[in-house]
C-alpha positions as CSV (number, residue, x, y, z in Angstrom):
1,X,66.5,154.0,-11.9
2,X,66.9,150.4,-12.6
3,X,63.1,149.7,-10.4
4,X,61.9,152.6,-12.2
5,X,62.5,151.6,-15.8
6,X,62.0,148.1,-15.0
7,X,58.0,148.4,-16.1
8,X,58.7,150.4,-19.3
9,X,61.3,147.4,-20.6
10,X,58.4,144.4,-19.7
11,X,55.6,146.9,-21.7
12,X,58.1,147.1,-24.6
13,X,58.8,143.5,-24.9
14,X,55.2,142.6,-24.4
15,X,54.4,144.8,-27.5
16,X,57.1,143.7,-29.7
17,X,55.8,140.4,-29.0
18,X,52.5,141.1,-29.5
19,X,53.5,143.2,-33.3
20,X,55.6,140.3,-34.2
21,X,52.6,137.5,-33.8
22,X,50.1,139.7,-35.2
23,X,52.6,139.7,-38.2
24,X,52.8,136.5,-38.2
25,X,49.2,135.9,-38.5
26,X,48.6,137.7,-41.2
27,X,51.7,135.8,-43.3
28,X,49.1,132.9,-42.6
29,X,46.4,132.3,-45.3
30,X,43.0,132.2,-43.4
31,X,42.2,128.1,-44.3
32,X,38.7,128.0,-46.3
33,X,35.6,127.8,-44.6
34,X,34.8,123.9,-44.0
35,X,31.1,124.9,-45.9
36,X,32.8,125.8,-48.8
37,X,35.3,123.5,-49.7
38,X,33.3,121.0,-51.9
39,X,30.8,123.7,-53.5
40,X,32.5,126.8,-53.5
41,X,30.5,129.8,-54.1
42,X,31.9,132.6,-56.0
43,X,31.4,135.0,-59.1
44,X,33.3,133.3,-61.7
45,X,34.0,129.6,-60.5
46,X,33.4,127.4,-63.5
47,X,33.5,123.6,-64.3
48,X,33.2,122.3,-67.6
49,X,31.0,118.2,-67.5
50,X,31.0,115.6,-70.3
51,X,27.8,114.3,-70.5
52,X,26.0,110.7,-72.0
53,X,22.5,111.3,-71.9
54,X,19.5,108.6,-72.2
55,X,15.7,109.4,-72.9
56,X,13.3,106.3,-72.9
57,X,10.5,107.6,-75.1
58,X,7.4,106.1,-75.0
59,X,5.8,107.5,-78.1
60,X,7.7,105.4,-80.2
61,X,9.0,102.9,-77.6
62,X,12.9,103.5,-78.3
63,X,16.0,104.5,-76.2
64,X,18.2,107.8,-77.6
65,X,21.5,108.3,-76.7
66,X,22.9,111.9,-77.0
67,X,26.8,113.4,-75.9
68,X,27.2,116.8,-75.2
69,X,29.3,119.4,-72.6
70,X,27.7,121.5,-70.0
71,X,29.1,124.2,-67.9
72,X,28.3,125.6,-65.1
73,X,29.1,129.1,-63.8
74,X,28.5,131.1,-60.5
75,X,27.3,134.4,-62.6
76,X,25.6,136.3,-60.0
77,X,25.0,137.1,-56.6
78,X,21.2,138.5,-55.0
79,X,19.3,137.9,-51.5
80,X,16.7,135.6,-51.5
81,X,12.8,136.0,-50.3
82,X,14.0,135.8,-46.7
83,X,17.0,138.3,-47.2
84,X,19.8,135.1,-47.3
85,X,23.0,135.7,-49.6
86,X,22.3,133.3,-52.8
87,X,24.5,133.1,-56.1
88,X,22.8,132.5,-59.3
89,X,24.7,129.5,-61.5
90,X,24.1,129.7,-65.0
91,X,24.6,126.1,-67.6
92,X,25.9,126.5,-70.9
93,X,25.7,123.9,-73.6
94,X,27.9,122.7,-76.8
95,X,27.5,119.4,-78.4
96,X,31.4,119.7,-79.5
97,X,34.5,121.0,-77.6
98,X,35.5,123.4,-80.3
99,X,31.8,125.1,-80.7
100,X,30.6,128.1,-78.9
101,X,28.5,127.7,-75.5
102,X,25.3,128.4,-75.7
103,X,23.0,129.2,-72.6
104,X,20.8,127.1,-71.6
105,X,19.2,127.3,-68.1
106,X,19.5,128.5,-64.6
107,X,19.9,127.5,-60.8
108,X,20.0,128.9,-57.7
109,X,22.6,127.8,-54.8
110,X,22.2,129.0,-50.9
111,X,25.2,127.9,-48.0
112,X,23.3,128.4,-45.0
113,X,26.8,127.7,-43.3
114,X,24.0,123.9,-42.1
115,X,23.2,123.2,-45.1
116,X,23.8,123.6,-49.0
117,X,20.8,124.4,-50.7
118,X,20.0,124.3,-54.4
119,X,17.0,125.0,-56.6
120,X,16.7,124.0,-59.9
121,X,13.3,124.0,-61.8
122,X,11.4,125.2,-58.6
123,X,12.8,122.5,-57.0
124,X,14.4,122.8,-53.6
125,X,17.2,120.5,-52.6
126,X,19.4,119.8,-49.6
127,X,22.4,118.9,-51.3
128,X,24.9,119.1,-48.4
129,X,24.7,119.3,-44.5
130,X,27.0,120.0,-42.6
131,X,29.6,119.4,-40.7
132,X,30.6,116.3,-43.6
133,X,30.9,113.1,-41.8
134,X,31.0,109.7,-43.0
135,X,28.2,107.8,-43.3
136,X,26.1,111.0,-42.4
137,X,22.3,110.7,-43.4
138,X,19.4,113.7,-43.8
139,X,16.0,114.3,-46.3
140,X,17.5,116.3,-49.0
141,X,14.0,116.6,-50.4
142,X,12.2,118.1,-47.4
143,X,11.4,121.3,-49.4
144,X,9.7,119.5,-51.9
145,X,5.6,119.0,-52.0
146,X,5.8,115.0,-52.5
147,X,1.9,115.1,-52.1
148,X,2.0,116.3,-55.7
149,X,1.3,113.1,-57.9
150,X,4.0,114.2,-60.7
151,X,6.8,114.3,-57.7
152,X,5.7,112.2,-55.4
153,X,8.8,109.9,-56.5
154,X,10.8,111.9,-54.6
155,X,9.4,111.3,-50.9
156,X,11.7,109.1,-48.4
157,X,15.2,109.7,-50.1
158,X,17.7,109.1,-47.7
159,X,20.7,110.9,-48.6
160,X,24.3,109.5,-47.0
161,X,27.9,110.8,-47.0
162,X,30.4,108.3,-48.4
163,X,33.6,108.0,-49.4
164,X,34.6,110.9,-47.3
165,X,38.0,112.1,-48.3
166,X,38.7,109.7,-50.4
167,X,40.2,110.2,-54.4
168,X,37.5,109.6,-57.3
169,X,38.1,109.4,-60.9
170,X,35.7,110.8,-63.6
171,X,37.7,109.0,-66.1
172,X,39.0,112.2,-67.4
173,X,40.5,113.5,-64.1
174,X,41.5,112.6,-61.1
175,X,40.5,114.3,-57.9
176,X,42.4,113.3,-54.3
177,X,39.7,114.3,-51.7
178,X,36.2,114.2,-52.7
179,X,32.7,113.3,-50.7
180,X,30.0,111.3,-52.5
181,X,26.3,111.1,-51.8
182,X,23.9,108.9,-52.1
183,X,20.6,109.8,-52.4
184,X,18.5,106.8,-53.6
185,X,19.2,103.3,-55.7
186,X,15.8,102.2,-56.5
187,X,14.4,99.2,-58.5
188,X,10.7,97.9,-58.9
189,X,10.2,94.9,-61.1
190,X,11.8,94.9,-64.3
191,X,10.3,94.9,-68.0
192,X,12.3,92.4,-69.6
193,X,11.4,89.9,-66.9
194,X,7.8,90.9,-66.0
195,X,6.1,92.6,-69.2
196,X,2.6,92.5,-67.4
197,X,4.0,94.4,-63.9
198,X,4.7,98.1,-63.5
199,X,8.2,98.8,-63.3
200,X,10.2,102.0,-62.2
201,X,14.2,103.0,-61.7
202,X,15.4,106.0,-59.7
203,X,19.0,106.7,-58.8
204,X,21.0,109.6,-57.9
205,X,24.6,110.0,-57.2
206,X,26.7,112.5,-57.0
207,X,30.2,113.6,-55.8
208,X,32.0,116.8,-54.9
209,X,35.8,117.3,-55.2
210,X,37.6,120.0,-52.4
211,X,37.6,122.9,-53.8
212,X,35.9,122.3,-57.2
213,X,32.4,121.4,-56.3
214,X,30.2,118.7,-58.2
215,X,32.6,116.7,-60.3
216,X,30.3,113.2,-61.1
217,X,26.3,112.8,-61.6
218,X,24.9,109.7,-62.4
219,X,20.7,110.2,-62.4
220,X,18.5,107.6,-63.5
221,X,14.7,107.9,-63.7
222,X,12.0,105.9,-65.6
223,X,9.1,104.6,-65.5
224,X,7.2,101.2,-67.3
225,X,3.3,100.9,-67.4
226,X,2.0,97.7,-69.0
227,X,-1.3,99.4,-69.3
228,X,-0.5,101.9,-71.7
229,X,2.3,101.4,-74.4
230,X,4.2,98.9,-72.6
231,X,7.2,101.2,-73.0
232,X,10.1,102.8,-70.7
233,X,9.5,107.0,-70.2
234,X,12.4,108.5,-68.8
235,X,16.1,110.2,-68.8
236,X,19.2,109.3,-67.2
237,X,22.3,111.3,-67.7
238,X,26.0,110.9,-66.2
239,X,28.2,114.0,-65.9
240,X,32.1,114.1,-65.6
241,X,33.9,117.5,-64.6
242,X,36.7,117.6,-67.3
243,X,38.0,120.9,-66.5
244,X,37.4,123.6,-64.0
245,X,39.5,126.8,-62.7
């Protein structure tokens, strides 16, 4: 009786065993996918930037300053012309904290579990690859017809990981692990020095905070061409997340 019963007892503990991990598991919160922790992707994910912006304008050769808040909002979901699971992001503007948002344009974002893309005015950009390691380098601006005079500005940005896992302060908040990248820090002659020379400034830097998403811009673009109106054309703007959910 004892040989006999002998199998049964080893099948019943191997099953207990086997209940008990599988309980286990599921106590255990599945860890987010390494793609989406620094620009998560659902309906309904918000943060909230404060924004300085700058416009050169060359008409009447003077430098605006405007401050302002933008939001941005995962709002949608739909497949893309090759059948790939995009979310639509929609910005929302207020020139004061207490006023209402008002809409005012929208992006498209596209995890292809490789790479993060984004496109905003037609515009397709590489904003992430992964897996994230430091000092990581790719084109984020292959998608983009640099041939065409009006954006041939963009051709040859290298971006580069930094600062991987490392805090960052917007001045408002203060985020423990965030990724920064660099895309480009450009400068050709300068104005002030050379008023007969043609001049130019690009930059572009952002960084992304775990589980929030883009939490600091800085974008910088002008040009200066001594033979028309000897002025600065451009816009730069800096964005700080100030809240989020």
């Amino acid at each position: 009786m004892i040989k006999k019963s002998l199998p049964f007892l080893v099948l019943a503990v191997v099953l207990t065993v086997a209940v008990f991990s599988c309980k286990k598991a599921d106590d255990i919160p599945a860890p987010p996918q390494a793609e989406q922790e620094y620009f998560p992707l659902e309906k309904g994910k918000w943060v909230i930037y404060d924004v300085d912006s700058t416009i050169w304008d060359d008409t009447f050769c003077i430098k605006r300053f405007y401050h302002y808040q933008i939001m941005h909002m995962v709002v949608d979901t739909f497949s893309d012309d090759i059948g790939r699971l995009s979310y639509r992001i929609e910005t929302r503007i207020r020139k004061q904290p207490e006023e209402e948002w008002q809409r005012q344009t929208t992006f498209y974002a596209t995890n292809t579990k490789t790479e993060l893309e984004v496109v905003r005015d037609q515009l397709r950009f590489i904003k992430l690859v992964f897996p994230i390691v430091s000092g990581g380098l790719w084109e984020g601006n292959n998608y983009i017809l640099t041939d065409d005079p009006e954006l041939s500005f963009y051709k040859n940005w290298q971006y580069k990981y930094t600062n991987v896992e490392e805090p960052f302060n917007t001045n408002f908040k203060v985020f423990d692990k965030t990724i920064t990248v660099r895309a480009i820090d450009q400068s050709i002659s300068d104005p002030e020095l050379f008023e007969n020379a043609p001049a130019s400034r690009t930059k572009s830097v952002e960084t992304y905070a775990s589980g929030v998403g883009m939490v600091y811009r800085e974008y910088i673009r002008w040009t200066y061409d001594p033979s028309t109106t000897r002025c600065r054309k451009g816009i730069g703007v800096v964005m700080r997340a100030v809240d989020h959910n």
